[in-house]
C-alpha positions as CSV (number, residue, x, y, z in Angstrom):
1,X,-51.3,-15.3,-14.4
2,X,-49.9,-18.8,-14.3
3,X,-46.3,-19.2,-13.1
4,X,-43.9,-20.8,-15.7
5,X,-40.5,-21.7,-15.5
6,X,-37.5,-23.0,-17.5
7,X,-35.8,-26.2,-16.9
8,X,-32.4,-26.6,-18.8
9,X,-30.7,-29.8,-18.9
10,X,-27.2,-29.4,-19.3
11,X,-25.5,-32.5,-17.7
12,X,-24.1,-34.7,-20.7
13,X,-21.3,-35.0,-22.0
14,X,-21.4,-34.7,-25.9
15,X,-18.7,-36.2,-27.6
16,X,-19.3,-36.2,-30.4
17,X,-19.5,-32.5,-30.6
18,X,-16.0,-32.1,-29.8
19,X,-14.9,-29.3,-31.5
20,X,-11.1,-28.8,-30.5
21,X,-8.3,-30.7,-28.1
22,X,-9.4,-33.4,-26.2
23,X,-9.3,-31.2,-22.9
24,X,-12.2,-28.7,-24.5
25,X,-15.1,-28.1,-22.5
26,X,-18.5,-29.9,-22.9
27,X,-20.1,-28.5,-26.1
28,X,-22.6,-26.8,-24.2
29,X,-19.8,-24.5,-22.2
30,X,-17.7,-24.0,-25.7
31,X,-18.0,-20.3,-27.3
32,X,-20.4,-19.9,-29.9
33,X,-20.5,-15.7,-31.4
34,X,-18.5,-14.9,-28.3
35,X,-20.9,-16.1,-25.6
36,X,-20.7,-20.1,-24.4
37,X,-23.6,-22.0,-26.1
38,X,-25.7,-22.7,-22.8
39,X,-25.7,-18.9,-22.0
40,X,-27.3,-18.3,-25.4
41,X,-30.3,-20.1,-24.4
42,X,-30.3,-19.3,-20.4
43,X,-30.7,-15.7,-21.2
44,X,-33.3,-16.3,-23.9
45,X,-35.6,-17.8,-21.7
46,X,-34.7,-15.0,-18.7
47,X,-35.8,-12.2,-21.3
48,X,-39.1,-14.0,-21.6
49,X,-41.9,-11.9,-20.2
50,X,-43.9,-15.4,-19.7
51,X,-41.0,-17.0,-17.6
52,X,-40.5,-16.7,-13.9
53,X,-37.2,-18.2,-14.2
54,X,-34.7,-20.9,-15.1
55,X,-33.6,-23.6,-13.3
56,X,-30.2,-25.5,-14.5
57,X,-29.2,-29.2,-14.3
58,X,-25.6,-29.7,-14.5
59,X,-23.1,-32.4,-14.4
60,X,-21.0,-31.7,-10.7
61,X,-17.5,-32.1,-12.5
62,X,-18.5,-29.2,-15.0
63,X,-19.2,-26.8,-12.3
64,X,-16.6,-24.2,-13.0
65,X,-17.6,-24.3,-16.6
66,X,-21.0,-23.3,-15.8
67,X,-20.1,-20.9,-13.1
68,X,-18.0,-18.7,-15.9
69,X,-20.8,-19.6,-18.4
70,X,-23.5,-17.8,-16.6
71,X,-21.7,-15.4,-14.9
72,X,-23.8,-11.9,-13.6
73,X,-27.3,-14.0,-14.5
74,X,-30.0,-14.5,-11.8
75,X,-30.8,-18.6,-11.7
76,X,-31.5,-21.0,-8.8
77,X,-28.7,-22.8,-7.6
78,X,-28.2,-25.6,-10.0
79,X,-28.7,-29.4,-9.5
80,X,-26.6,-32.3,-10.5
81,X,-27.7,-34.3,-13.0
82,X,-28.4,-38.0,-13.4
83,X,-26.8,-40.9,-15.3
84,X,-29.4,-40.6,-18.1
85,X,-31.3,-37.3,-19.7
86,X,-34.6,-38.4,-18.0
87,X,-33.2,-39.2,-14.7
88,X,-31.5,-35.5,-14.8
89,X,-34.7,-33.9,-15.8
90,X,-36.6,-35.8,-13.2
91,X,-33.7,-34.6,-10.4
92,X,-34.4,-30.7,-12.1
93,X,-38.5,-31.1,-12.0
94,X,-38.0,-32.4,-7.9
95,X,-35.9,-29.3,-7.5
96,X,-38.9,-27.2,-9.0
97,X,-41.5,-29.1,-6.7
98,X,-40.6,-26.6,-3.6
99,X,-42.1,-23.6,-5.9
100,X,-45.0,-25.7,-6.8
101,X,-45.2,-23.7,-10.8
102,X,-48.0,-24.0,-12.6
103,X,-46.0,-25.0,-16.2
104,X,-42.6,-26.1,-16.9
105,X,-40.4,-25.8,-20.0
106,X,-37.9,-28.0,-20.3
107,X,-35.0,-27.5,-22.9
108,X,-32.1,-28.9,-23.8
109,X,-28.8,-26.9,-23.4
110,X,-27.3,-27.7,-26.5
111,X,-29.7,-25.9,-28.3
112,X,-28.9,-22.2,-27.8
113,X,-30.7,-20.5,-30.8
114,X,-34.3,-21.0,-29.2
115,X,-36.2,-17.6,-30.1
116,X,-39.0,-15.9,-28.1
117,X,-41.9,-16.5,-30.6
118,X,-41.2,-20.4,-30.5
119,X,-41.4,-20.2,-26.1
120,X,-44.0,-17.5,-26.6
121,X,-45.5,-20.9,-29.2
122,X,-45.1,-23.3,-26.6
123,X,-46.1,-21.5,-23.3
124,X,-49.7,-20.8,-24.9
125,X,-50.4,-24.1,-26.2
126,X,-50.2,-25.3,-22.5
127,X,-53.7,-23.0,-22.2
128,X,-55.5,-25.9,-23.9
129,X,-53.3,-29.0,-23.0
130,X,-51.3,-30.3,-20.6
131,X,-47.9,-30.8,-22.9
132,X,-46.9,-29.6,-25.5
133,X,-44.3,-29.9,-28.6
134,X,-42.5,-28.4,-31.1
135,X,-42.8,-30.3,-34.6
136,X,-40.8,-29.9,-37.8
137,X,-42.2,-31.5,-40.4
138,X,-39.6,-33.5,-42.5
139,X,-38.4,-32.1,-46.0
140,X,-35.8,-34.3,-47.4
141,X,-36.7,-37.9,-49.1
142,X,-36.6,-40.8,-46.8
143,X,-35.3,-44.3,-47.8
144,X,-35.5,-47.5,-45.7
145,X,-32.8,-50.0,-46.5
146,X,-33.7,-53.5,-47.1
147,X,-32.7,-56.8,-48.6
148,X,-33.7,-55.6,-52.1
149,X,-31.7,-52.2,-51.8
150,X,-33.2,-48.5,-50.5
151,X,-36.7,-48.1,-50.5
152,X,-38.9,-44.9,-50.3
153,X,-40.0,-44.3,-46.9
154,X,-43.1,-41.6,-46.5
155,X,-42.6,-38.8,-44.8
156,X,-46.0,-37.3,-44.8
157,X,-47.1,-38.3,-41.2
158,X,-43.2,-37.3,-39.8
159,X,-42.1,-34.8,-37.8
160,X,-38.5,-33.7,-35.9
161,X,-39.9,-33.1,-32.4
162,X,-37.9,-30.0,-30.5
163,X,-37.2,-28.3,-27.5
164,X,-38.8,-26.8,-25.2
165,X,-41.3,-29.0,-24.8
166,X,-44.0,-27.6,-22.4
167,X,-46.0,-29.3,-19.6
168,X,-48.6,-28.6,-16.8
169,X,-46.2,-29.0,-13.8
170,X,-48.1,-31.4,-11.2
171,X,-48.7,-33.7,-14.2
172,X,-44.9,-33.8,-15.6
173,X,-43.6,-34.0,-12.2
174,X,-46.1,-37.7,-11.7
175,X,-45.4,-38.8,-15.0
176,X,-41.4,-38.9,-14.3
177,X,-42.0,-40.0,-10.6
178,X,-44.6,-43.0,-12.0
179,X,-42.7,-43.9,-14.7
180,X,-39.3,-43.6,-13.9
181,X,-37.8,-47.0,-14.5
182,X,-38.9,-47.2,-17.6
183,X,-36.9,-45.5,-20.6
184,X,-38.5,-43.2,-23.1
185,X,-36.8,-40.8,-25.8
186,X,-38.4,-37.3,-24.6
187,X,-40.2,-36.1,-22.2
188,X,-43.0,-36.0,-24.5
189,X,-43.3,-39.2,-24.9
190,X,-43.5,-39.6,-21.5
191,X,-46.6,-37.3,-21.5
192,X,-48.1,-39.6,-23.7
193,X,-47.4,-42.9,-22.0
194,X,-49.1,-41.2,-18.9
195,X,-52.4,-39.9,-21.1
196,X,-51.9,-36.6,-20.4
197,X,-53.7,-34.3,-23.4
198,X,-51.1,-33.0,-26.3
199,X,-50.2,-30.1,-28.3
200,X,-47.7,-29.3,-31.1
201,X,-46.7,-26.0,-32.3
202,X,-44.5,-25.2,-35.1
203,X,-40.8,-25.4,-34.3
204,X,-37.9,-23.9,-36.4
205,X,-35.1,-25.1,-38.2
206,X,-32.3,-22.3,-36.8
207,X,-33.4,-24.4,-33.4
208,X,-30.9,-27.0,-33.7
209,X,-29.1,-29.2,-31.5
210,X,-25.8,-29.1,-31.6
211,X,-24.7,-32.6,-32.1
212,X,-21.3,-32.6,-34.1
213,X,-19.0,-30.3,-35.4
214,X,-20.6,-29.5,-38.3
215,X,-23.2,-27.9,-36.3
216,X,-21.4,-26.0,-34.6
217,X,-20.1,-24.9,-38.2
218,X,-23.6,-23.8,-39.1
219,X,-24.6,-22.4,-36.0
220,X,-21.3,-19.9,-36.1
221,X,-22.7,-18.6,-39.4
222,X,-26.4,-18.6,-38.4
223,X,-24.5,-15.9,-35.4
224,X,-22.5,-14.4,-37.5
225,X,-25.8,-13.3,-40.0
226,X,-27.9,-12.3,-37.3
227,X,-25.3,-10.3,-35.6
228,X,-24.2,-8.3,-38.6
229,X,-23.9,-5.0,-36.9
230,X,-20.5,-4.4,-35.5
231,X,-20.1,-1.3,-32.9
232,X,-17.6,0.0,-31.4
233,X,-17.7,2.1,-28.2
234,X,-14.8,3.9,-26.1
235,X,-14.9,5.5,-22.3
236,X,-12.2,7.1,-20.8
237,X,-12.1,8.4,-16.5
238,X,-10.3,9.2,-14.2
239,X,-10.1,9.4,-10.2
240,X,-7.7,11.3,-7.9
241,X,-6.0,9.4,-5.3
242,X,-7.0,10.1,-1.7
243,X,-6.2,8.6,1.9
244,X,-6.5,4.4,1.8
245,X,-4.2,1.5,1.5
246,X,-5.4,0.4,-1.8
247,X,-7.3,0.9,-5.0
248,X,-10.0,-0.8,-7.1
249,X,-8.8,-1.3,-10.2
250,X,-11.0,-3.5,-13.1
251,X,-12.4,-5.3,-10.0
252,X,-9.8,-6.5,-8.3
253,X,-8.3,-4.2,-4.9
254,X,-4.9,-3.8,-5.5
255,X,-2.7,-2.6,-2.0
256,X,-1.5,0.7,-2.6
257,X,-0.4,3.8,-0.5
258,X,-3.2,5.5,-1.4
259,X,-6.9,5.3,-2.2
260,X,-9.0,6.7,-4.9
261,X,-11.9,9.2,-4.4
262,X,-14.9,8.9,-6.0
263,X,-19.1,8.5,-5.1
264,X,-18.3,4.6,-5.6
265,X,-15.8,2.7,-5.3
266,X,-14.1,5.1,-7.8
267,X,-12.9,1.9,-10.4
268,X,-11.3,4.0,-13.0
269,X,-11.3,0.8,-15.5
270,X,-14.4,-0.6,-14.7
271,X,-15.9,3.1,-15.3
272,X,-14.4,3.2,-18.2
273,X,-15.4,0.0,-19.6
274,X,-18.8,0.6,-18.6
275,X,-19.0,3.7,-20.8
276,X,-17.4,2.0,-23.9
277,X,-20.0,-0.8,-23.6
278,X,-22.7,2.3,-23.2
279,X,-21.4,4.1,-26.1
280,X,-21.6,1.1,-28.7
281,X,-25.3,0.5,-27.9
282,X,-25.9,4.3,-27.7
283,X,-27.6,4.4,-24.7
284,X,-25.6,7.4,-22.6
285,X,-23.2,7.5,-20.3
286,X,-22.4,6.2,-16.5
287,X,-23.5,9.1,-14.8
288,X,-26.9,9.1,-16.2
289,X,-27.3,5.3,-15.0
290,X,-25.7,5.9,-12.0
291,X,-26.3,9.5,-11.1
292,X,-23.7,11.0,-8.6
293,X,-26.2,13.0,-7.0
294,X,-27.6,9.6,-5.8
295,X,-27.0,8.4,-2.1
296,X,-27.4,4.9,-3.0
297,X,-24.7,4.6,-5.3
298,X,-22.0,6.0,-3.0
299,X,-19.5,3.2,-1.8
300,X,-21.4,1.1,-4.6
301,X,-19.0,-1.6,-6.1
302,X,-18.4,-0.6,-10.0
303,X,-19.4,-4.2,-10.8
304,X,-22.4,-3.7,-11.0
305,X,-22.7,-1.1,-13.4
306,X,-20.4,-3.1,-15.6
307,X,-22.6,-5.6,-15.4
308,X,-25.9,-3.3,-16.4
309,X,-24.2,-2.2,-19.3
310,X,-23.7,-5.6,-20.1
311,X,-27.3,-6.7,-19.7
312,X,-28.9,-3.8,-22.0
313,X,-26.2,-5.1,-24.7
314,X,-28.0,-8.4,-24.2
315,X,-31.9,-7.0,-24.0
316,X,-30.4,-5.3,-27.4
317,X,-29.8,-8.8,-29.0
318,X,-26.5,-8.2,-28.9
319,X,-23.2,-9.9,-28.0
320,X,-19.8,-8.7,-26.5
321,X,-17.0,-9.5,-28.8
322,X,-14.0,-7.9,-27.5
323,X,-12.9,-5.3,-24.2
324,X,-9.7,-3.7,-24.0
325,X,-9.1,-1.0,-20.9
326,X,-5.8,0.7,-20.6
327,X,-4.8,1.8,-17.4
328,X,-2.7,4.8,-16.9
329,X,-0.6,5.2,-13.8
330,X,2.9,5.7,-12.4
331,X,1.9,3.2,-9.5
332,X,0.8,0.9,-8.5
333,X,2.1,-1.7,-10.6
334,X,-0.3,-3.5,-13.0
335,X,1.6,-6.1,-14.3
336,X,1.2,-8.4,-11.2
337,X,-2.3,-8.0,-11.2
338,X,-3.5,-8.4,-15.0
339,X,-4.6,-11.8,-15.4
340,X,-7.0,-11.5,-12.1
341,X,-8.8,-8.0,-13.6
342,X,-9.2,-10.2,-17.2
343,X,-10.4,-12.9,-15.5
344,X,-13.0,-10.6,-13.3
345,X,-14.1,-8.5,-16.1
346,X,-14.7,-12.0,-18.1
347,X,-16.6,-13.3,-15.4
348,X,-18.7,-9.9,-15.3
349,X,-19.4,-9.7,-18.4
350,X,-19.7,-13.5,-19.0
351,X,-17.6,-13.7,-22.2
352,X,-14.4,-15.7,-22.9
353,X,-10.9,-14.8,-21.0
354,X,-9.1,-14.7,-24.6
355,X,-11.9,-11.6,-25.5
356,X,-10.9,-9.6,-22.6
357,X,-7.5,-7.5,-22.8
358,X,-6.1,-5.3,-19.5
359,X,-3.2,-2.8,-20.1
360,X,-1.0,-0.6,-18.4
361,X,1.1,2.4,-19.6
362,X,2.9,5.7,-17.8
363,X,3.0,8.9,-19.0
364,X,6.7,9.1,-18.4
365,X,6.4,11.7,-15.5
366,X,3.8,14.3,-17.8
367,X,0.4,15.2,-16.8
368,X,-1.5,14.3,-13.6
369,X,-0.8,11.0,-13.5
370,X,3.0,11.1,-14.2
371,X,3.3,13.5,-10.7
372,X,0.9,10.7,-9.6
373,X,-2.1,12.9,-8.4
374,X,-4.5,9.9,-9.6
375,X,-5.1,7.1,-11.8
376,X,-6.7,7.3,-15.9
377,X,-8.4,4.7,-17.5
378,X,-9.4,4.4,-21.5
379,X,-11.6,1.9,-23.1
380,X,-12.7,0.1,-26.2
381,X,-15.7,-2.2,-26.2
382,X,-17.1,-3.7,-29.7
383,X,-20.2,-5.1,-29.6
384,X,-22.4,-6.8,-32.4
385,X,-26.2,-6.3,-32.9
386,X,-28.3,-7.8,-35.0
387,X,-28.3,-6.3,-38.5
């Protein structure tokens, strides 16, 4: 089967997007239904069953943006872009060349509500040609203005062209390296002024580029219809303490007097949080992901069941809206440590710091915990699916 992959261009700027203080991040990296707007379409195009992977091109200044915004996802190691869109996608198809694919998709990272029929759309219209488009064709009356006022354009012959636009690889890859001093408005176009043979498929209008504010307005409600679903899903563990000089808690090791024991690394929140996320998509608990009976789990870091849980939420269609783990311990002392276990479970789960909430609490000197025998952890994870 032929090898395709994804190329996202993600390296402008977008002023005119700007939906909040001066000092927001590019409108790519800015939270759209709880996720950043280029992770909407990264991990579309990694669900794909025809796509081998994604490659991302990035402006350098913007790299802890991205680093938070695709946090837990399996890409190649991203390449800066250019000073134009074409010069950035040529710099993204020479990063490809290594692999030699057979297609390429290139997209545009400001468009995060790309779905998998329209891929599925483009990927098989490369079986017959050697690029390929989605078209839109226009709806609304057109007028031209001239001396005598605002006269009626047609519309029959045009379209709004899309992305992902689709290509044989060897032949994009020329066409950029032939023709790049010259300046053309797509990469389609470029296709064209190099002859190679074309194909359009129907695009779709919740594909939009987001361009100003208003739509980012729109796209928040397109998000907010499809993901009409709320769940909400709680987890609660609990590990005794054991010899060690410190303690994973919520991914970050905390020096203690003591260790925990457990078949992993015995992360009471990150257990628990793992369950809640679990528990809102109905699919079981920890143990029957992880099993305990299991050799190859044992000293395993909790991460990364965290961060399965998070991926069957996303292979639901669904998107993380808010954590909150409670922590329940005479010592060690949380408080000192808070903002680095919201800022690793944000990075694990890829969602925004102000959606993640870590607390502590005592149980005044009652229970297991108040003689300080071991450490409890409670969860809430709410989650929306589509409706």
């Amino acid at each position: 089967m032929a090898e395709t992959m994804a190329l996202i261009v993600a390296a402008g700027r977008g002023e005119r997007a700007q939906t909040g203080a001066a000092t927001a991040p590019p409108k790519q990296y800015q939270a759209l239904g709880g996720r950043p707007v280029l992770r909407w379409a990264v991990e579309a195009f990694l669900a794909h069953k025809d796509i081998s992977g994604v490659q991302m091109v990035i402006r350098d200044q913007d790299r802890s943006h991205y680093d938070s915004a695709v946090a837990g996802l399996a890409l190649r190691p991203p390449v800066p872009g250019g000073t134009t869109r074409q010069e950035s996608v040529r710099r993204g198809l020479e990063a490809l060349a290594t692999s030699r694919p057979d297609r390429v998709l290139i997209h545009d990272g400001a468009r995060p509500l790309v779905s998998g029929p329209l891929i599925s759309r483009v990927v098989g219209a490369l079986d017959s040609a050697e690029a390929a488009v989605p078209l839109i064709a226009l709806a609304d009356t057109l007028r031209r203005k001239t001396a005598q006022g605002y006269a009626i354009q047609p519309r029959e012959d045009l379209f709004r062209a899309q992305t992902p636009q689709g290509f044989r690889f060897p032949a994009i890859l020329d066409a950029h390296r032939k023709f790049a001093a010259e300046t053309v408005t797509d990469d389609f176009a470029l296709a064209e002024r190099a002859g190679m043979s074309l194909a359009t498929v129907v695009g779709e209008e919740i594909n939009l580029k987001l361009t100003t504010p208003e739509d980012f307005t729109l796209a928040q409600q397109l998000v907010a219809s499809a993901l009409s679903d709320v769940r909400t899903g709680t987890g609660f563990d609990v590990h005794r303490f054991g010899p060690g000089d410190s303690v994973w808690l919520c991914g970050v090791k905390v020096p203690h007097d003591f260790g925990l024991e457990g078949h992993s690394d015995a992360d009471a929140g990150l257990h628990a949080l793992t369950d809640a996320l679990l528990g809102a998509i109905a699919s079981a608990d920890i143990g029957a992901h992880f099993p305990p009976t299991e050799e190859r789990w044992r000293g395993a870091p909790s991460h990364l069941f965290l961060a399965h849980a998070a991926s069957l939420v996303r292979e639901a269609g669904g998107v993380i809206s808010h954590v909150d783990v409670t922590l329940i311990c005479e010592r060690p002392k949380i408080a000192p440590h808070r903002e680095a276990m919201r800022a690793r479970i944000a990075e694990i789960l890829g969602i925004g710091l102000g959606r993640v909430s870590v607390k502590a609490t005592t149980t005044e000197g009652l229970g297991f915990t108040g003689r300080r025998e071991g450490i409890g952890a409670q969860a809430v994870a709410t989650v929306r699916l589509p409706g």
